[in-house]
Biopython code that builds the backbone (N, CA, C, O; Angstrom):
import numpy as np
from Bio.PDB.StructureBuilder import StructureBuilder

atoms = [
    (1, "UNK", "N", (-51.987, -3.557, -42.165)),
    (1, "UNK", "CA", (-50.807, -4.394, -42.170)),
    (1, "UNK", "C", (-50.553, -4.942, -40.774)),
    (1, "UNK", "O", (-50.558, -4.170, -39.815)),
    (2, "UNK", "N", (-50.312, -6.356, -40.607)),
    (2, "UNK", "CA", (-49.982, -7.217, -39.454)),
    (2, "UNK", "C", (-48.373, -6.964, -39.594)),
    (2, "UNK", "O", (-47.602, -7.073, -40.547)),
    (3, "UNK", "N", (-48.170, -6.507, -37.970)),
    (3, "UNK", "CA", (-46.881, -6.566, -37.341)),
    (3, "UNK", "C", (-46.394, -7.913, -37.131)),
    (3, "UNK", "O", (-47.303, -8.627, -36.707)),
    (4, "UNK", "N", (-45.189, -8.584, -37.284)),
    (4, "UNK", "CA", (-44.685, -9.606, -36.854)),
    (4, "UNK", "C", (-44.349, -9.512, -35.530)),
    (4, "UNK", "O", (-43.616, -8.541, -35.342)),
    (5, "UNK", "N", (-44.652, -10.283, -34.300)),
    (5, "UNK", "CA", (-43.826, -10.153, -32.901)),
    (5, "UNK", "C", (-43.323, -11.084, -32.945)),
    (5, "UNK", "O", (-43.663, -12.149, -33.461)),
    (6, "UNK", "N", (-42.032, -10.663, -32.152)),
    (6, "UNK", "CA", (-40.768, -11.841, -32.168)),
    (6, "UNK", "C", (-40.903, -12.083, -30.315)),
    (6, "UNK", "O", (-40.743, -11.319, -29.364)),
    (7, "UNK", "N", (-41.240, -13.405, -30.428)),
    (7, "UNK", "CA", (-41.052, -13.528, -28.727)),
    (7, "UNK", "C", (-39.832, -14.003, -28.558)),
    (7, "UNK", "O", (-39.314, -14.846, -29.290)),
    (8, "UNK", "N", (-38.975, -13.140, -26.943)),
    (8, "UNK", "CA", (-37.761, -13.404, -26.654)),
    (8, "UNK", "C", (-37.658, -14.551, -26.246)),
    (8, "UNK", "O", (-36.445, -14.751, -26.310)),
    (9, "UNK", "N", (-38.267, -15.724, -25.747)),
    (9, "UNK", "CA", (-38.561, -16.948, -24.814)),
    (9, "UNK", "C", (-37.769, -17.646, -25.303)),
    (9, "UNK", "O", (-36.958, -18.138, -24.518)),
    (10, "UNK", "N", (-37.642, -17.989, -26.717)),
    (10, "UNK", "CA", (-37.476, -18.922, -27.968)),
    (10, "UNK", "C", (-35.806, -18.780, -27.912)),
    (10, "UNK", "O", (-34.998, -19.671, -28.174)),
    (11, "UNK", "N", (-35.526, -17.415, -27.497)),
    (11, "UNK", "CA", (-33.651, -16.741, -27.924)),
    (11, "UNK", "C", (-33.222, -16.365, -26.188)),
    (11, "UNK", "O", (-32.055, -16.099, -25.903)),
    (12, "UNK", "N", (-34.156, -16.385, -25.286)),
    (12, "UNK", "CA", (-33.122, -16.119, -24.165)),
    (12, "UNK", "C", (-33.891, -18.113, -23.132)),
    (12, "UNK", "O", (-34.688, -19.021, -23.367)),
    (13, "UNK", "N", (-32.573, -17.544, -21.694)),
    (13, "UNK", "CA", (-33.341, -18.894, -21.151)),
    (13, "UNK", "C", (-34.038, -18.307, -20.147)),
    (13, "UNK", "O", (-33.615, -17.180, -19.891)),
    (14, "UNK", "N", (-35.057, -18.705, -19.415)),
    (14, "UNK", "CA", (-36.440, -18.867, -18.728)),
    (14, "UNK", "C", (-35.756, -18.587, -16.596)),
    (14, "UNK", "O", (-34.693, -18.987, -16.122)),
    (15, "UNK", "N", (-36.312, -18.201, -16.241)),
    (15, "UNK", "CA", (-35.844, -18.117, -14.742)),
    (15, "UNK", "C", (-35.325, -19.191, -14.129)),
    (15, "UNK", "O", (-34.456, -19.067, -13.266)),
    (16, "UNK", "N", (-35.995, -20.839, -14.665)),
    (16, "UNK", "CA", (-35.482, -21.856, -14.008)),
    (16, "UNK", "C", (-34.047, -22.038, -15.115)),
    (16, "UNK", "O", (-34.471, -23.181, -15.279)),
    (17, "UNK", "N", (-33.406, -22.007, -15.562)),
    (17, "UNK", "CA", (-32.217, -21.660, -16.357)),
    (17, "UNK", "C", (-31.074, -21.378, -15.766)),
    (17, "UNK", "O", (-30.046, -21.987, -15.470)),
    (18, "UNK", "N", (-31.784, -19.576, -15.594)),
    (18, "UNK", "CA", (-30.820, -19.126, -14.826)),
    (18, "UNK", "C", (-30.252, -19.230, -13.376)),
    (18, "UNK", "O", (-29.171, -18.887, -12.897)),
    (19, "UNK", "N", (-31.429, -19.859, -12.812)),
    (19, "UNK", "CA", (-31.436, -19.960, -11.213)),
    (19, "UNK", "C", (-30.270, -21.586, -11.627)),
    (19, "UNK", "O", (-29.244, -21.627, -10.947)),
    (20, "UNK", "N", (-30.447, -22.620, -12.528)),
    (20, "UNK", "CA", (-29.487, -23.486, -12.075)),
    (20, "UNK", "C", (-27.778, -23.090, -12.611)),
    (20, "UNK", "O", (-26.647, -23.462, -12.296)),
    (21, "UNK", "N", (-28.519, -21.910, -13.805)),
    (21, "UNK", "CA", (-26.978, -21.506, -14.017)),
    (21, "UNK", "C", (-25.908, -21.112, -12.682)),
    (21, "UNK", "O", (-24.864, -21.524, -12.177)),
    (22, "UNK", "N", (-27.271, -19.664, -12.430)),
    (22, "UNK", "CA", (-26.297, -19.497, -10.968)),
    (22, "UNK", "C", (-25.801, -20.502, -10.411)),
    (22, "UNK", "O", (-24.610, -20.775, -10.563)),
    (23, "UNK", "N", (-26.687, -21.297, -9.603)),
    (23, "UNK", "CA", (-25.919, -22.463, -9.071)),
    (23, "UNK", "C", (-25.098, -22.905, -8.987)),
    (23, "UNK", "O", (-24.273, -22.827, -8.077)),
    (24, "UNK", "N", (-25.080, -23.760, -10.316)),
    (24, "UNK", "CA", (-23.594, -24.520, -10.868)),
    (24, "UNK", "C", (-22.200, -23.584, -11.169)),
    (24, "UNK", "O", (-21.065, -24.039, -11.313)),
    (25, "UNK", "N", (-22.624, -22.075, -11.225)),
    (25, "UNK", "CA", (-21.175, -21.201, -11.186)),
    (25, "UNK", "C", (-21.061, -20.921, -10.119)),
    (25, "UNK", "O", (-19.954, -20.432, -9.895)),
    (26, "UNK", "N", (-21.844, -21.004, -9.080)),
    (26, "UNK", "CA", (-21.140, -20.439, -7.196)),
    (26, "UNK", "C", (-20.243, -22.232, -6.912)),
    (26, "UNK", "O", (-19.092, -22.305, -6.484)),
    (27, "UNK", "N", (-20.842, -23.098, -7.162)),
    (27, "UNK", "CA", (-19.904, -24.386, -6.863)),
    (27, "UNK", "C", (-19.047, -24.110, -7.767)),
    (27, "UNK", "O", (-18.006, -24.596, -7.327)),
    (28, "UNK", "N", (-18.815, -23.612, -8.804)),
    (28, "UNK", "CA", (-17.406, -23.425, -9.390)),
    (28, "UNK", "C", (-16.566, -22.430, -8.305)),
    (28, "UNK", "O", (-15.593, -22.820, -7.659)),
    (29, "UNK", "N", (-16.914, -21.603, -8.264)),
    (29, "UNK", "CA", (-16.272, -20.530, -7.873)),
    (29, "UNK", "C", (-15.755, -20.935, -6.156)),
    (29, "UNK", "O", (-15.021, -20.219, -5.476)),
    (30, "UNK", "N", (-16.310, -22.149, -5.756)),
    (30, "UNK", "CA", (-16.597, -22.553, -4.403)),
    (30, "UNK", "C", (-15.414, -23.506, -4.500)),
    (30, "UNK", "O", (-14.695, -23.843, -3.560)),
    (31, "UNK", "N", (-15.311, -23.907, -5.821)),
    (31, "UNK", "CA", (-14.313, -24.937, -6.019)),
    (31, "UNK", "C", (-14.653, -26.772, -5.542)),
    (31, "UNK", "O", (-13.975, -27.641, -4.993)),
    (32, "UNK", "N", (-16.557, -26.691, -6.303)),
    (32, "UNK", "CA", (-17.003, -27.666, -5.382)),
    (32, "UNK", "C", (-17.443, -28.059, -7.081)),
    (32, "UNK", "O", (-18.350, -28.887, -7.000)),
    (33, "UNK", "N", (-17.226, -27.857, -8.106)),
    (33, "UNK", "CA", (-18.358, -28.151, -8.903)),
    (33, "UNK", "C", (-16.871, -29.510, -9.391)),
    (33, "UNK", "O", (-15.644, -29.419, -9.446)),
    (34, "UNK", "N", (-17.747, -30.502, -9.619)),
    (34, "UNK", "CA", (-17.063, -31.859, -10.336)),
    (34, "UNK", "C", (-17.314, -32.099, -11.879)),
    (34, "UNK", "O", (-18.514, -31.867, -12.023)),
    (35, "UNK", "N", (-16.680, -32.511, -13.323)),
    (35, "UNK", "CA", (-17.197, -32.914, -14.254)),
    (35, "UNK", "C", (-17.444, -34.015, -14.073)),
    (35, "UNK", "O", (-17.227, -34.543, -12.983)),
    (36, "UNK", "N", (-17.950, -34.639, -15.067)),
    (36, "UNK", "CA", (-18.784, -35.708, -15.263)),
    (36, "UNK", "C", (-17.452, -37.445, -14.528)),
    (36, "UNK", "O", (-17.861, -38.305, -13.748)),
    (37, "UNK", "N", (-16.488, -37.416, -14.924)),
    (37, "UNK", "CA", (-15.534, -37.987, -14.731)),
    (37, "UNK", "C", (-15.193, -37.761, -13.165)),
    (37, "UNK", "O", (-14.545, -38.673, -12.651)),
    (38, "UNK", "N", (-15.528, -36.711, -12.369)),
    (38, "UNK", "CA", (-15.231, -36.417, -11.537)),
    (38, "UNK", "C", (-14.008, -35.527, -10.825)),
    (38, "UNK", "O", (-13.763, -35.014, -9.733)),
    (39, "UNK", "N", (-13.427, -35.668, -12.081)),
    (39, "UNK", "CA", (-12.592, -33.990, -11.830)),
    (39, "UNK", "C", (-13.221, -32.961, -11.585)),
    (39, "UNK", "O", (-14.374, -32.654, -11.887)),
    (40, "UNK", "N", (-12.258, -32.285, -10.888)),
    (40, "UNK", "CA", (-12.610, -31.001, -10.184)),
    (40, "UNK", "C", (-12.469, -29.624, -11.650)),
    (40, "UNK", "O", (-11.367, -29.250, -12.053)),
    (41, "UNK", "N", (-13.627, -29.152, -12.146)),
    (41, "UNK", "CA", (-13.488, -28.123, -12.958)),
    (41, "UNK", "C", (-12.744, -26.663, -12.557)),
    (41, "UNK", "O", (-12.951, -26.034, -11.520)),
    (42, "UNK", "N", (-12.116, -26.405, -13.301)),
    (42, "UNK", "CA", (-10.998, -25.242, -13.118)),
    (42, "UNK", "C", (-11.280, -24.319, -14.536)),
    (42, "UNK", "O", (-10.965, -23.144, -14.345)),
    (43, "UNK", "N", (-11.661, -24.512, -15.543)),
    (43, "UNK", "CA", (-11.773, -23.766, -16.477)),
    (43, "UNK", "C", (-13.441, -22.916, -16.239)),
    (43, "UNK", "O", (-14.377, -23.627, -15.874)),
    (44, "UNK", "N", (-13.603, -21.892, -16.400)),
    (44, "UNK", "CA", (-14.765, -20.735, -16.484)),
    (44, "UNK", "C", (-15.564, -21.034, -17.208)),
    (44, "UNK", "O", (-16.705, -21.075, -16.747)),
    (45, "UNK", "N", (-15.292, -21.517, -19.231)),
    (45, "UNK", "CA", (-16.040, -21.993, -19.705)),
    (45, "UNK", "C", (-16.617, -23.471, -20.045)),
    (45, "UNK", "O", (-17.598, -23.786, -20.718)),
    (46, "UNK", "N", (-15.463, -24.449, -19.198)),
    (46, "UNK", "CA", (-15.953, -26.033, -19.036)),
    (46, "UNK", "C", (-17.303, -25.835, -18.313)),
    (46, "UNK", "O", (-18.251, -26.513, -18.709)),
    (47, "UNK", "N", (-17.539, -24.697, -16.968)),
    (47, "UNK", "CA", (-18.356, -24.300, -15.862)),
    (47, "UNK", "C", (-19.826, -23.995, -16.572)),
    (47, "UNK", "O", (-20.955, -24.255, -16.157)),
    (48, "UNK", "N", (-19.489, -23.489, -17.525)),
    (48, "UNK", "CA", (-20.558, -22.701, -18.399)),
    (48, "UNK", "C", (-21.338, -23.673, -18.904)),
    (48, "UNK", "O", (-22.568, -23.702, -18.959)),
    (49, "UNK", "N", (-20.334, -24.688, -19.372)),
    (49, "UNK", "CA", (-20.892, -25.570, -20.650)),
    (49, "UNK", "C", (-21.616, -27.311, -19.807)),
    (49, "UNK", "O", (-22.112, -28.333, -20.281)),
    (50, "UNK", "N", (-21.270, -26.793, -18.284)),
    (50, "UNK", "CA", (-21.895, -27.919, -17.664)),
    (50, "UNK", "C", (-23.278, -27.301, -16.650)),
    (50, "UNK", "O", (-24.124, -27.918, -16.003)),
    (51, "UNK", "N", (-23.092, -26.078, -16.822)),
    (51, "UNK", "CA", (-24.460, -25.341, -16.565)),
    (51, "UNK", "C", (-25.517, -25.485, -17.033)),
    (51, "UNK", "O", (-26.567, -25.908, -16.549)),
    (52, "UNK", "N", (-25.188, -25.031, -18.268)),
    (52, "UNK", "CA", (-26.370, -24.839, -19.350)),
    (52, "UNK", "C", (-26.813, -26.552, -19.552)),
    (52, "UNK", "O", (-28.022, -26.683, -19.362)),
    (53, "UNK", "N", (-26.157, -27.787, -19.869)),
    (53, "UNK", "CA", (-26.093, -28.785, -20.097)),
    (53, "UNK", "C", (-27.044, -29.307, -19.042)),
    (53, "UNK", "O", (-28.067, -29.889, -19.402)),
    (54, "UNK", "N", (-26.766, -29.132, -17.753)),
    (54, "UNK", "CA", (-27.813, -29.564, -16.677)),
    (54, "UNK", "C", (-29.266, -28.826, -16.822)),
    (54, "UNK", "O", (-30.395, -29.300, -16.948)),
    (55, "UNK", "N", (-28.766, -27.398, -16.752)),
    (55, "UNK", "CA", (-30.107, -26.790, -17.464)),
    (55, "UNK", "C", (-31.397, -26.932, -18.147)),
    (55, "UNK", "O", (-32.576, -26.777, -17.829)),
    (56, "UNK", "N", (-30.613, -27.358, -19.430)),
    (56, "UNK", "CA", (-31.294, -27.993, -20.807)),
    (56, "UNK", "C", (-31.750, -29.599, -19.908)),
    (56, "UNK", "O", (-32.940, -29.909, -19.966)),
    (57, "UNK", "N", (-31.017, -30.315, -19.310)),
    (57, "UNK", "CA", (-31.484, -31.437, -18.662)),
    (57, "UNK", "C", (-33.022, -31.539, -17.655)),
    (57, "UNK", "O", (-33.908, -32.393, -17.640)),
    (58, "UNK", "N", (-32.841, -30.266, -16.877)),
    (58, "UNK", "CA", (-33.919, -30.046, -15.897)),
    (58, "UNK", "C", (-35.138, -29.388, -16.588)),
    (58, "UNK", "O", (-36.001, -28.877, -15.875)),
    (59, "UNK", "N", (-35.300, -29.366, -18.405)),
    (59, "UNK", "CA", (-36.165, -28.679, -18.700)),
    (59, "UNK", "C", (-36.611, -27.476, -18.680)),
    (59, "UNK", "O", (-37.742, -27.009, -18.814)),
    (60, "UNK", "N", (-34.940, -26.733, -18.382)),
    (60, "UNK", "CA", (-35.017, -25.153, -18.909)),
    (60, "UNK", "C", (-34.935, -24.750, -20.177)),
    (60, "UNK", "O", (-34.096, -25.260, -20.919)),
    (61, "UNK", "N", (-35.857, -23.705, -20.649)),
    (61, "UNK", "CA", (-35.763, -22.939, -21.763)),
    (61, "UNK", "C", (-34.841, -22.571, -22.264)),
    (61, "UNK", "O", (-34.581, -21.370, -22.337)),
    (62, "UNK", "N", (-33.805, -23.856, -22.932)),
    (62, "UNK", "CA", (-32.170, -22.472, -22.898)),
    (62, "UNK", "C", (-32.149, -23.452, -24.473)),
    (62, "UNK", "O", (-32.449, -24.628, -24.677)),
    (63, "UNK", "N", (-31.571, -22.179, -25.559)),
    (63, "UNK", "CA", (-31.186, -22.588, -26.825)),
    (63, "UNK", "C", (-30.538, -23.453, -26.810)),
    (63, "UNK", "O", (-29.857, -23.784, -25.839)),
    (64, "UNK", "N", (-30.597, -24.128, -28.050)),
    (64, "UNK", "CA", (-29.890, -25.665, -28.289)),
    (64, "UNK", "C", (-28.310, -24.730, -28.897)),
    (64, "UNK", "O", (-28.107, -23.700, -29.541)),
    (65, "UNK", "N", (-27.597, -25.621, -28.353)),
    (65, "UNK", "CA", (-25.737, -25.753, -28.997)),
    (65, "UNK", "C", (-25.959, -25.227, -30.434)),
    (65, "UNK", "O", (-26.933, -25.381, -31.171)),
    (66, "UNK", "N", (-24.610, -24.457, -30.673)),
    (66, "UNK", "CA", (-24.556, -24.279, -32.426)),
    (66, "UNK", "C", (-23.686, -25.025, -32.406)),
    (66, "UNK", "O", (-22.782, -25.157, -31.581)),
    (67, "UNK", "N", (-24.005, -25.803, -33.729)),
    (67, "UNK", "CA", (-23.373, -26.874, -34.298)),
    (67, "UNK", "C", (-21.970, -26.421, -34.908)),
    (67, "UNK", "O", (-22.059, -25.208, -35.104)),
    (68, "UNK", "N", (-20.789, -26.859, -35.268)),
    (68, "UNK", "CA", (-19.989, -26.420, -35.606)),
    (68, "UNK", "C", (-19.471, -26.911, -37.082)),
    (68, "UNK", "O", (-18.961, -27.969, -37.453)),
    (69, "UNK", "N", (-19.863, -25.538, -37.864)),
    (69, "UNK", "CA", (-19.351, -26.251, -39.148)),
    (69, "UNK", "C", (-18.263, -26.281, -40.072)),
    (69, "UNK", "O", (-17.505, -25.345, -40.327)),
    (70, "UNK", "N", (-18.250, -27.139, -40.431)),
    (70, "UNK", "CA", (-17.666, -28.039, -41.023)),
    (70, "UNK", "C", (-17.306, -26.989, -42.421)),
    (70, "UNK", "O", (-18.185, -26.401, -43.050)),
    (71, "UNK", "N", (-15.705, -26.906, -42.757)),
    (71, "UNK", "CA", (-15.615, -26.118, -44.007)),
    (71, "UNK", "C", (-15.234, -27.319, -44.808)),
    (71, "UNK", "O", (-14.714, -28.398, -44.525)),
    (72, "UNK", "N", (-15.875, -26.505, -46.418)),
    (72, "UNK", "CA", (-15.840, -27.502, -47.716)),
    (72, "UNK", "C", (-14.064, -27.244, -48.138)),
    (72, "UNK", "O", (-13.263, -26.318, -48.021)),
    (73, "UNK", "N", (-14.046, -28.486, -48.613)),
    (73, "UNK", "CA", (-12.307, -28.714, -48.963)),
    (73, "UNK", "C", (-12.660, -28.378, -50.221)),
    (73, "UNK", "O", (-13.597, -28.892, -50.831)),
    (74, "UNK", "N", (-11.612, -27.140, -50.825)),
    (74, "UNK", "CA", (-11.576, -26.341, -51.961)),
    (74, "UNK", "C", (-11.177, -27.621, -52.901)),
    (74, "UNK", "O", (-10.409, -28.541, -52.619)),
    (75, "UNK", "N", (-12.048, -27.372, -54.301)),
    (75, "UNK", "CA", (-11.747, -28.272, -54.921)),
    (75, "UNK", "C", (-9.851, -28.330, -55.720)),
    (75, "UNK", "O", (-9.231, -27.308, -56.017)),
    (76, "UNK", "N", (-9.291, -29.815, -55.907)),
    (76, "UNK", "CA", (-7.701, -29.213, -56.087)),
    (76, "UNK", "C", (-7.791, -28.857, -57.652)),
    (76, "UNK", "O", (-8.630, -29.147, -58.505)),
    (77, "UNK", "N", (-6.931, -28.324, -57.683)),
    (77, "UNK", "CA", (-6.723, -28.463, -59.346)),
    (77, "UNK", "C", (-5.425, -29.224, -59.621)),
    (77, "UNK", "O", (-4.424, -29.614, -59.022)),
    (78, "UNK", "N", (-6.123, -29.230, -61.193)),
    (78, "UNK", "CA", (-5.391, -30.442, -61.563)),
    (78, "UNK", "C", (-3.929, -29.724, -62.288)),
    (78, "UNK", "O", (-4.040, -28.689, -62.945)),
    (79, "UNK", "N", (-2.528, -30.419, -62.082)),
    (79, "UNK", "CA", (-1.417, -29.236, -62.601)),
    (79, "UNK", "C", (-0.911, -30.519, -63.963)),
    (79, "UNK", "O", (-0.673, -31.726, -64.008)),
    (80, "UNK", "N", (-0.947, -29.481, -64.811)),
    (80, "UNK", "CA", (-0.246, -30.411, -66.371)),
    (80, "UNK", "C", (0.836, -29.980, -67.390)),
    (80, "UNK", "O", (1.139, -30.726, -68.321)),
]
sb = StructureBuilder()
sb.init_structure("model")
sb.init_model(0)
sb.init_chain("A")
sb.init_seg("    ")
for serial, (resi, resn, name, xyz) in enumerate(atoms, 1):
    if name == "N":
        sb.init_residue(resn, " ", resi, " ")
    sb.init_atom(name, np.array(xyz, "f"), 0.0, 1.0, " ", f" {name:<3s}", serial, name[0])
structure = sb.get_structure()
């Protein structure tokens, strides 16, 4: 019987990842990091979500976004 191996590569991100994660959270914390608009970021997880975003940009190994779904509208019933 063949073992299945699960490689972690696919589910975590890669050294160049983390090295720009670090990055972009010491300019937060530095109070240097800008959003895109050019405001000055103040929230921890805006910081996060412009990390990973550059990240994924520079061709780090980092999982794609979960999508957010969408709940089904209960069907109504009909009153008679």
């Amino acid at each position: 019987m063949a073992t299945k191996s699960h490689s972690r590569s696919s589910s975590r991100s890669g050294a160049k990842g983390r090295g720009k994660i670090h990055k972009v959270m010491k300019e937060q914390k530095e109070g240097k990091l800008k959003s895109g608009s050019g405001k000055k970021v103040k929230s921890r997880k805006q910081a996060v979500a412009i990390a990973l975003s550059e990240a994924r940009r520079s061709g780090a190994n980092i999982p794609k976004k979960k999508s957010s779904s969408k709940k089904k509208a209960s069907p109504k019933k009909k009153s008679s």
